[in-house]
Phi, psi and omega in degrees: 000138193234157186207133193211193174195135183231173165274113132305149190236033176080341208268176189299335191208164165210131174291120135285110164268118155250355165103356186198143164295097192314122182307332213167126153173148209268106144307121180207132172297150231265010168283314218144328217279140186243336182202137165234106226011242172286022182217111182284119174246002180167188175169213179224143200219133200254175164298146168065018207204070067057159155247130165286043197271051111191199169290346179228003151255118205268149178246346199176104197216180201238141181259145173323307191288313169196237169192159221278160126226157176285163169203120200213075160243010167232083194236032175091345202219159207278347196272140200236148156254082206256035177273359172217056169302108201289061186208017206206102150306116196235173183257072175277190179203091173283145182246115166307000000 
């Protein structure tokens, strides 16, 4: 198990490179908070298994290298992605 923490940096996506493709692993912004209403800061993410705040938006999915989070907040619609909200510290923990 590797535990770790990045910045967002505001952009539509961000890589967390840890160097090996992780079996699962969970993202929470540095109160705790993973979800408040329509609006996603993590959650757990399996290989082939995405975090999920609707049917077409991933908030957080795992990559050959480690794994992207997202940042989404005016797309029209009230569902927000913030796991990589550049205003923000978040905490994970990857399961090798």
């Amino acid at each position: 198990m590797v535990a770790g923490a990045y910045t967002g940096n505001g952009k539509a996506s961000q890589l967390i490179d840890l160097g090996f493709q992780p079996r699962a692993v969970l993202v929470a912004e540095e109160s705790g908070e993973i979800r408040d209403g329509y609006y996603c800061y993590g959650g757990l993410a399996l290989r082939g298994r995405p975090v999920r705040l609707n049917d077409t938006l991933v908030s957080v999915s795992i990559e050959d290298t480690g794994f992207r989070v997202y940042y989404l907040s005016n797309n029209g619609t009230s569902w927000k992605l913030f796991s990589n909200s550049e205003i923000s510290t978040f905490h994970y923990l990857a399961l090798c």
